[in-house]
N, C-alpha and C positions, 0 to 999 in steps of 0.2 A: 632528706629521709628516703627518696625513691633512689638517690642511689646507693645508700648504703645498703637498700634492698636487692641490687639489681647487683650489687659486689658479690651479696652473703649469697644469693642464689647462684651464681657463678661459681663461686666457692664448694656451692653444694654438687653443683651438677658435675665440675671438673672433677673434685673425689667419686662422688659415682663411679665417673668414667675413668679414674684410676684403680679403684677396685676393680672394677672390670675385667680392664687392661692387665692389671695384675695377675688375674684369677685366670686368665688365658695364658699369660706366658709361663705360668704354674703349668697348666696343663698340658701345655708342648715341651718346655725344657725344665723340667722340675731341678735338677742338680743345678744346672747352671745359673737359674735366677736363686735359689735359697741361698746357694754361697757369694752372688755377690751383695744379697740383702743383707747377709751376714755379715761382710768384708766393708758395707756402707754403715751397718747400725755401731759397728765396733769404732769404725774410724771418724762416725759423727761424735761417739761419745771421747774418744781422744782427745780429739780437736776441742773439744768444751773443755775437757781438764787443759790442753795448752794453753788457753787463752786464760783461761781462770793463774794460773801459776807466772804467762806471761803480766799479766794485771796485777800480782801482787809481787812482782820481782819489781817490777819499774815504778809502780808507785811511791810517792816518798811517804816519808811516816809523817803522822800530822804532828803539828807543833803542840808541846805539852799545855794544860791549863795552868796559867799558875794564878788565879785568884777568878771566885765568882762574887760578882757585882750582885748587890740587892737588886730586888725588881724594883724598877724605873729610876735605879740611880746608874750614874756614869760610873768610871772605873776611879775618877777623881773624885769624887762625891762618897765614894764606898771607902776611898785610902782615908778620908780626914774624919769620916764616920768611924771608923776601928780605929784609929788614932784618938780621938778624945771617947769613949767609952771606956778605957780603960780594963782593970785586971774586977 
């Protein structure tokens, strides 16, 4: 517990001190950080559609259902069940 506190406060402090940091190099080079903010928010969200598109190219399709088994019977137990109940 004290350290998942001592993480979340680290956590906290380092954003602070990224706004911060932020909010300064705003104030001295305004063009040149908004456009690589821009050039990093555009190319994070890229990189999540490549990975999402890489992910569904390569994955295989799953094998079809072809019968659901009653609850708590086997898939043999289910075959000779719909076999002797008839039409």
């Amino acid at each position: 517990m004290a350290n998942d506190r001592a993480v979340g406060g680290a956590i906290l402090a380092g954003s602070i001190v990224g706004v911060i940091v932020y909010g300064l190099l705003i104030w001295y080079w305004p063009l040149r950080v908004l456009e690589i903010t821009a050039f990093l928010g555009v190319l994070l969200i890229l990189a999540i559609l490549a990975w999402i598109g890489y992910t569904m190219a390569t994955t295989p399709p799953p094998e079809p259902i072809t019968e659901i088994p009653e609850m708590g019977a086997t898939s043999e137990e289910a075959k000779v069940e719909t076999k002797t109940k008839g039409p």
